[in-house]
C-alpha positions as a printed Julia matrix, in Angstrom:
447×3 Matrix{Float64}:
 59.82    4.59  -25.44
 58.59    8.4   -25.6
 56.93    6.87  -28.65
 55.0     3.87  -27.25
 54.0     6.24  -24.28
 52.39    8.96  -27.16
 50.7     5.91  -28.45
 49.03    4.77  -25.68
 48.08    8.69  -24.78
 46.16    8.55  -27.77
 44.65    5.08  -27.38
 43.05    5.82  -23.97
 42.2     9.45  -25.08
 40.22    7.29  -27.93
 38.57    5.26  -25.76
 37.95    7.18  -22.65
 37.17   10.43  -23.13
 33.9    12.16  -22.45
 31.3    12.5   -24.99
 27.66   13.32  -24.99
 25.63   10.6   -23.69
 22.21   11.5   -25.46
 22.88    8.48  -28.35
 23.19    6.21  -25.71
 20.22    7.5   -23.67
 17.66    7.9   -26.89
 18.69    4.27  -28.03
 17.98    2.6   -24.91
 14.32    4.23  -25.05
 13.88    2.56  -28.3
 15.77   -0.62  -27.53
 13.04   -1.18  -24.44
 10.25   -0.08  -27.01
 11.18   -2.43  -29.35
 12.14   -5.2   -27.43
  8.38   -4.95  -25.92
  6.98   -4.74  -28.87
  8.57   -8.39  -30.36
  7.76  -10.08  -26.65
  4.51   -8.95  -26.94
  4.12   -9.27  -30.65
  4.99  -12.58  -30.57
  1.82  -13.54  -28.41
 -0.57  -11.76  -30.87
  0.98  -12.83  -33.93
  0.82  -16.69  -33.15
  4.22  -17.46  -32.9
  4.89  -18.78  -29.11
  1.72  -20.78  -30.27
  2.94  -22.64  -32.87
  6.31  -22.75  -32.12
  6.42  -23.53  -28.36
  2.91  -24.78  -27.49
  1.44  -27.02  -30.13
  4.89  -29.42  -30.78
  5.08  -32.1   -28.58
  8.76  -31.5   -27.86
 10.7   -28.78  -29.56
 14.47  -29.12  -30.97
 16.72  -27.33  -28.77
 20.57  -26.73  -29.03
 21.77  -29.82  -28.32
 23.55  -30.46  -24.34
 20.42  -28.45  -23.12
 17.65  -30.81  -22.93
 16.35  -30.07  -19.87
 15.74  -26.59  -21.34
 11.96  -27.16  -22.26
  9.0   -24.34  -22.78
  6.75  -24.29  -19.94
  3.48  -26.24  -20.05
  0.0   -25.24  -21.17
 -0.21  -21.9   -21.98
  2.34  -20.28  -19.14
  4.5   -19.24  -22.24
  1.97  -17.01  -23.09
  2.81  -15.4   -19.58
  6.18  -16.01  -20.17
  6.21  -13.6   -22.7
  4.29  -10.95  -21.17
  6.71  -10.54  -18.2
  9.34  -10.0   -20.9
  7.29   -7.52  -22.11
  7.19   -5.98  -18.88
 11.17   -6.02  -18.87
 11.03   -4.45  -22.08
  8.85   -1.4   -20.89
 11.08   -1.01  -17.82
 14.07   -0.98  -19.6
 12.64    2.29  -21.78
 11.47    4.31  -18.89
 14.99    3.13  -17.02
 13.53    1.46  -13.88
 16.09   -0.89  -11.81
 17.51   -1.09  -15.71
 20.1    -3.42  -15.32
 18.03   -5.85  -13.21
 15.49   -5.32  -15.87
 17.27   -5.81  -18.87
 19.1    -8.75  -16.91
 15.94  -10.78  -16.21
 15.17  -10.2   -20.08
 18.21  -11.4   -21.42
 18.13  -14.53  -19.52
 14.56  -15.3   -20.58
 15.23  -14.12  -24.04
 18.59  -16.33  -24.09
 16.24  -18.91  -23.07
 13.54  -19.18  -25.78
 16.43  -19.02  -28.23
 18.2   -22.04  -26.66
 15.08  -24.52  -26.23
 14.0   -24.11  -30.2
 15.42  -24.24  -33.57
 12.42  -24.13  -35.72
 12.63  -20.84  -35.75
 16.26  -20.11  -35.74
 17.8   -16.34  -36.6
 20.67  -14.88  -36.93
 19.22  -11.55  -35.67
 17.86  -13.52  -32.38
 21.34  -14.57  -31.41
 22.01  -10.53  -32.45
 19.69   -9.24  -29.74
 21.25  -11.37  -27.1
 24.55   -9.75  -27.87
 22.9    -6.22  -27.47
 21.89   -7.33  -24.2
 24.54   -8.26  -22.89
 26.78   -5.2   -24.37
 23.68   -2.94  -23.1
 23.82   -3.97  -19.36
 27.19   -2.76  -19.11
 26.48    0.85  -20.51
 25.41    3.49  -18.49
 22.03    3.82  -20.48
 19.98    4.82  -17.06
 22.18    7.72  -16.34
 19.56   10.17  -18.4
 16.01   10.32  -18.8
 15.63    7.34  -16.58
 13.22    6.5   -13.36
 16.62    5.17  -11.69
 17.39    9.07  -12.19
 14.28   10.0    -9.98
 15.58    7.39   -7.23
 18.73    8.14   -7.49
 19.79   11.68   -8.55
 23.38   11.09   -7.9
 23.5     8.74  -10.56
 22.77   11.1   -13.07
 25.66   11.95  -15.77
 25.43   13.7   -19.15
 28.35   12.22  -20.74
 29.79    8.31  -21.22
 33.05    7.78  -22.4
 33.72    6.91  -26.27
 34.22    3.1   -25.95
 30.74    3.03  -25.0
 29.34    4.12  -28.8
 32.57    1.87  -30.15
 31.77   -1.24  -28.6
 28.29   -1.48  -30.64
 29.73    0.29  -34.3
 32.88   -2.64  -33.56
 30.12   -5.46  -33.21
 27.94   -4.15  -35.66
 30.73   -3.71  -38.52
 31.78   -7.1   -37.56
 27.85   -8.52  -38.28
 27.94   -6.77  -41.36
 31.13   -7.51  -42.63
 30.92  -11.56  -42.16
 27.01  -11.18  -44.33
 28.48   -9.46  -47.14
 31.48  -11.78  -47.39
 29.64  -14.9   -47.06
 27.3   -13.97  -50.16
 30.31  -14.08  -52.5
 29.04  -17.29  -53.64
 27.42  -18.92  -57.15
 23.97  -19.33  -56.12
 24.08  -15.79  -54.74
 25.78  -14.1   -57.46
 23.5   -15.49  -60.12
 20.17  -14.31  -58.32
 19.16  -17.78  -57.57
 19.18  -17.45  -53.93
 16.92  -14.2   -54.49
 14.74  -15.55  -56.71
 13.98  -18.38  -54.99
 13.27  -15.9   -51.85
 11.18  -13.75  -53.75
  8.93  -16.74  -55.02
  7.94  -17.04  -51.8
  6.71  -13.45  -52.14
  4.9   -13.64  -54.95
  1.27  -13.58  -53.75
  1.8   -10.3   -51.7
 -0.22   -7.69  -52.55
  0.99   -4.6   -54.94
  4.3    -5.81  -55.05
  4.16   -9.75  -55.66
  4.68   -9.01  -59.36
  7.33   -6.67  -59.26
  9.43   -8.55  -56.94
  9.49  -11.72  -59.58
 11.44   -9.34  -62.01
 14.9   -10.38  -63.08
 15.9    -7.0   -62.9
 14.92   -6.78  -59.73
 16.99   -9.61  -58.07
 19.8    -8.24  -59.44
 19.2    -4.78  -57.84
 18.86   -6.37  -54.35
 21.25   -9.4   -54.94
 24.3    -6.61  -55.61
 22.65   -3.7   -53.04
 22.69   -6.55  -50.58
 26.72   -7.62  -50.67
 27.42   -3.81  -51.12
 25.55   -2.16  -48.52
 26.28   -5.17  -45.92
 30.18   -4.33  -46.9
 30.1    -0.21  -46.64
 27.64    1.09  -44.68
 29.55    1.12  -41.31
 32.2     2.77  -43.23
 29.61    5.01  -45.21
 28.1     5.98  -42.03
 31.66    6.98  -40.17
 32.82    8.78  -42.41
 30.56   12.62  -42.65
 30.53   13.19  -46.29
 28.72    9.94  -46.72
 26.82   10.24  -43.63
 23.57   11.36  -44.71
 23.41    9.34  -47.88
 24.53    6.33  -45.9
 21.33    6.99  -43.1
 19.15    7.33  -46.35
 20.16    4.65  -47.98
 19.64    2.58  -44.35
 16.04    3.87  -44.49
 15.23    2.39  -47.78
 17.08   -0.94  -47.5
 15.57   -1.85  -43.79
 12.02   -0.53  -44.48
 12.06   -2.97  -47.62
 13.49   -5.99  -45.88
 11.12   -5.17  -42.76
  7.95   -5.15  -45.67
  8.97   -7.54  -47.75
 11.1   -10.27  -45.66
  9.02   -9.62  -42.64
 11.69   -9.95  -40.23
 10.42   -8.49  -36.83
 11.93   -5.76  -34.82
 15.12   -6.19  -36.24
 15.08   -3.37  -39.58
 14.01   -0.72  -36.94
 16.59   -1.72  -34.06
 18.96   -1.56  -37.52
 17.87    1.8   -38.11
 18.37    2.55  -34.46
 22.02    1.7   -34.0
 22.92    4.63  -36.76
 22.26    6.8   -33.47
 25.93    6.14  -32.59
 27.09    7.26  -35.85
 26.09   10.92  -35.58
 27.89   13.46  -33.76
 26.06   13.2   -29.9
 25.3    16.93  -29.62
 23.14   16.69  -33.23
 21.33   13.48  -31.23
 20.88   15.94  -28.52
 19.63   18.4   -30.32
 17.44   16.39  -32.03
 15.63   13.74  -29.32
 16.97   15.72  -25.57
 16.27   19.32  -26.43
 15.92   20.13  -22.82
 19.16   18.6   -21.96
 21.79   20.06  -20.91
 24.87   20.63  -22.82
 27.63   18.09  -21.31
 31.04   19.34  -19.93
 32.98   17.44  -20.79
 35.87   16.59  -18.09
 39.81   15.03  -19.01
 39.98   11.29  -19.87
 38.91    9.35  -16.72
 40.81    5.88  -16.81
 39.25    3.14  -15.31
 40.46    1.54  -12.52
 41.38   -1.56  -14.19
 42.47   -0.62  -17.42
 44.76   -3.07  -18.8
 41.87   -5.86  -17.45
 39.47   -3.97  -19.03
 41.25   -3.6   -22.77
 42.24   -7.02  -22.23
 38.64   -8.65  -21.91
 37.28   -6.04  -24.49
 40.19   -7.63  -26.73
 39.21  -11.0   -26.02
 35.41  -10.69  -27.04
 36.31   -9.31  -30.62
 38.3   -12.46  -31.06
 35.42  -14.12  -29.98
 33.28  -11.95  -32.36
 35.41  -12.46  -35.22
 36.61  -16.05  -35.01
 33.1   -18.16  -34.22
 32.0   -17.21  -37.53
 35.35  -18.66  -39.11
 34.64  -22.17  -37.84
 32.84  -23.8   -40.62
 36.18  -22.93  -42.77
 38.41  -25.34  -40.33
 35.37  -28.07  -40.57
 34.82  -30.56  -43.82
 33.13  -29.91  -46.8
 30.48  -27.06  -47.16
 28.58  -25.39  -44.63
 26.16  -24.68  -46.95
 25.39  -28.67  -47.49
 26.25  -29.68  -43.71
 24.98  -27.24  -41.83
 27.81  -27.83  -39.29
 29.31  -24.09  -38.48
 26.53  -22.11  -39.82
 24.43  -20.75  -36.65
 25.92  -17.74  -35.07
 27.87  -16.9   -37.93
 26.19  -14.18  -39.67
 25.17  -16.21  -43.18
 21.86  -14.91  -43.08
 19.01  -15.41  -45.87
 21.77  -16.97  -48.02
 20.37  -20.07  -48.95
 16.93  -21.92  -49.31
 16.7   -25.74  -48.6
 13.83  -28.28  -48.92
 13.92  -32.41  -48.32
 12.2   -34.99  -46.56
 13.46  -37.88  -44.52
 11.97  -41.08  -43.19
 13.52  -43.28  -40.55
 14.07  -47.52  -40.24
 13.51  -48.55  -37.31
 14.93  -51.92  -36.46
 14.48  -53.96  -33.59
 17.65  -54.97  -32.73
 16.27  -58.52  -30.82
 13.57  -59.88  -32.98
 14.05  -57.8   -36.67
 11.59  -56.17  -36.87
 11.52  -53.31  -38.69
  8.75  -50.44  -39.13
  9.16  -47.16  -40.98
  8.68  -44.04  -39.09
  7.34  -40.78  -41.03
  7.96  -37.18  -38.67
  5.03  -35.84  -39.81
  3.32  -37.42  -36.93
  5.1   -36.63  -34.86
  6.22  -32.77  -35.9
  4.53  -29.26  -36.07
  4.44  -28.2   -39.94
  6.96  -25.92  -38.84
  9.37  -28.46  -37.66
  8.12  -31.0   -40.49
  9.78  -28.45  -42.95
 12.85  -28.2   -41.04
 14.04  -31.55  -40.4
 14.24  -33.07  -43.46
 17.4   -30.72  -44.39
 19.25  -30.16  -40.75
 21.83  -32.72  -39.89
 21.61  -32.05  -35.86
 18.13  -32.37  -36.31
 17.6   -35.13  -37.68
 19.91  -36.78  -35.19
 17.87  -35.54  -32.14
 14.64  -36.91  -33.93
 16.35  -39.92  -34.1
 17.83  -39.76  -30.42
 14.09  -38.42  -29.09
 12.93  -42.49  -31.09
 15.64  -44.32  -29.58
 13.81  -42.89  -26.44
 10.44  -43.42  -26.81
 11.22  -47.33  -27.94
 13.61  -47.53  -24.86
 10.58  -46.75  -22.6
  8.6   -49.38  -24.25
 11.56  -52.18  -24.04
 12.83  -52.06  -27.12
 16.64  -52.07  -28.51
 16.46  -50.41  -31.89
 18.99  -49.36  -34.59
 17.71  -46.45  -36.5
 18.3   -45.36  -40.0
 17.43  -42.05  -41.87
 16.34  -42.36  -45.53
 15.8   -38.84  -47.43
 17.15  -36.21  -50.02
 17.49  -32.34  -50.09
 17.66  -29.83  -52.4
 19.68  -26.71  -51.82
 18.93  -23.67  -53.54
 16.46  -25.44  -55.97
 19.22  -28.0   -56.99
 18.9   -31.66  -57.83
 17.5   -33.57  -54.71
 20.59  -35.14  -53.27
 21.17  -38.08  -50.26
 22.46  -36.03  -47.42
 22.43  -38.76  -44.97
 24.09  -42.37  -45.05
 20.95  -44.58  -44.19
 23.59  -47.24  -43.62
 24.55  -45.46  -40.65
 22.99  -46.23  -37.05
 22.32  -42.71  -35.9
 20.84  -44.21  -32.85
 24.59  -45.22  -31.89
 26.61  -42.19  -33.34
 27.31  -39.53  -30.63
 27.05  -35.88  -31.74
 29.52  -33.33  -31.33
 30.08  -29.47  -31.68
 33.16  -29.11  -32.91
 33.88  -31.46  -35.6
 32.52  -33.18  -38.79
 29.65  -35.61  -38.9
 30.69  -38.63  -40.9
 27.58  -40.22  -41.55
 26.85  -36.9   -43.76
 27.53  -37.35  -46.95
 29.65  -35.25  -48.92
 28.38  -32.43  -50.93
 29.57  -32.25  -54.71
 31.9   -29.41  -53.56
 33.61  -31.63  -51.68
């Protein structure tokens, strides 16, 4: 017993003791920076205009239809006000509120498309949400300036352990899910470098063979040690160089947003909080740091924390528990942390037969589709089922009963084009579901 109770002394003296709160405090300044910068970079860059204005409809996650981008041009001004949120999250005004009201919109936008689907945008909803429930306004904050009683210098340790936990958990599942063929051989690489190759400078260089090795291998083995690199001090500094270099070339050369810097951000809760004080808070004050404060609710508290890392680590296990290859069906493969592992092209056309008079008429998506879409649904199961669900529709509105049939191929990774769908399946009759396997897709030659 005397031992369980020395366990659980050190446990809560793990999690709840005071530390310095200046990581937390410098990283929400950047976190509001940054998240203004990609609500606002969005609008300038084109991309809430041809991914939420020009398509007639867009694909959303499927249950949520009635989750639909504004009309005309009010996402344009949907945007801005997240930029807004964004700004008042860095200065610390009403934060919470703030950074609530973002969230939801951001949640939003990520829920009415997939044509622009990303791991890292279903990563910045999970910083969100973890960042309304630290005590990020507590320094250096306008809520300060309301409310001075607020004001702390310290946060206890969970708080830098809940993001280092969910990071080393992103990490983890995007090294392990590279340990595959097409990876290991650089095909997956090369084929994403191709893309690459009229860039200025570097186009060249990145079409070496040489050089998809290099970042084939640096990927799997920085995804796999740099939480541990960057926890443990003697690799510390190497680790936070070697973070530098590999975010600053995916943010050049893969073009991926925010999301490098806010990478190179979280390493903030890695260093030892009076070194991020010195560094970014020289004028605050050193932090006394008082005996472990328990919450209130503790066992509640570990409890819930418990049952989110479950969470964490299980939804990415799903497609393992689902038929044949995720990397064919698609089925298990968004918010599960296989990012930039594959590359897919196809087409598809769709019979449409009347089911009262036979009469049949081929449909094409391109005229129907954004080129952005266009190049999507030719190699997405679930969207090629809500294209065929959004026909069913429009012929139901004009009187018509009609079975519908997809006919196309894809290639994954540069393979042989391949059926992926049975065309003599009615898709217009099959229901969809989230949580098993989709008959009517054929199997992949793993399987």
């Amino acid at each position: 017993m005397h031992w369980l109770i020395s366990k659980k002394e050190k446990f809560d003296q793990f999690l709840f003791r005071p530390i310095d709160n200046a990581p937390l405090i410098v990283f929400r300044i950047i976190f509001g920076l940054l998240i203004f910068l990609e609500s606002v970079g969005a609008i300038f860059t084109g991309w809430i205009r041809r991914t939420l204005i020009e398509p007639d409809f867009t694909f959303n996650f499927i249950g949520l239809d009635w989750l639909q981008p504004l009309p005309g041009h009010w996402m344009y001004v949907y945007y801005a006000v997240m930029g807004v949120f964004g700004l008042l999250v860095m200065i610390g005004y009403r934060y919470r509120l703030s950074l609530g009201f973002f969230t939801i919109m951001w949640t939003a936008t990520y829920l009415m498309q997939k044509a622009s689907y990303n791991n890292h945008y279903y990563l910045l909803i999970i910083i969100c949400l973890i960042m309304i429930l630290l005590p990020a306004e507590r320094y250096a904050s306008a809520d300060v300036r309301r409310k001075p009683q607020i004001k702390a210098l310290s946060m206890p340790n969970w708080c830098s352990w809940i993001i280092i936990i969910q990071l080393w958990i992103v990490y983890t599942y995007a090294s392990v899910a590279k340990l595959y063929p097409d990876w290991l051989d650089t095909t997956v690489v090369e084929n994403l470098m191709l893309g690459r190759k009229d860039y200025p400078i570097i186009g060249d260089f990145l079409q070496l063979k040489t050089v998809h090795y290099v970042i084939t291998y640096t990927g799997i083995i920085f995804d796999l040690l740099i939480i541990p690199t960057l926890l443990w001090k003697p690799t510390r500094k190497l680790a936070f160089a070697a973070s530098i270099v590999f975010h600053i070339f995916n943010s050049i050369v893969l073009q991926i947003g925010i999301f490098p810097y806010l990478s190179l951000a979280f390493t903030l809760f890695f260093f030892e909080p009076e070194k991020i004080r010195s560094i970014f808070l020289k004028k605050k004050p050193v932090a006394e740091l008082s005996a472990v404060q328990l919450p209130l609710k503790r066992n509640l508290f570990i409890a819930l924390g418990a049952i989110y890392f479950v969470i964490q680590i299980g939804l990415p296990l799903r497609h393992w528990v689902i038929k044949d290859d995720v990397l064919w069906t698609e089925e298990g493969h968004r918010m599960s942390w296989r990012m930039m592992l594959r590359s897919k092209s196809g087409y598809v056309n769709f019979k449409v037969v009347d089911k009262n008079t036979g009469e049949t008429v081929i449909i094409s998506p391109k005229n129907h589709l954004s080129r952005k879409q266009y190049r999507m649904i030719g190699t997405k199961p679930d969207v090629i089922w809500q294209f065929v669900q959004y026909l069913k529709k429009d012929f139901a509105e004009k009187g018509k009963d009609v079975s519908i049939y997809a006919m196309g191929k894809i290639s994954v990774n540069r393979s042989p084009y391949k059926t992926l769908i049975d065309p003599e399946v009615d898709l217009a009759a099959e229901k969809w579901s989230h949580f098993r396997h989709h008959s009517w897709i054929l199997p992949s030659e793993k399987e």
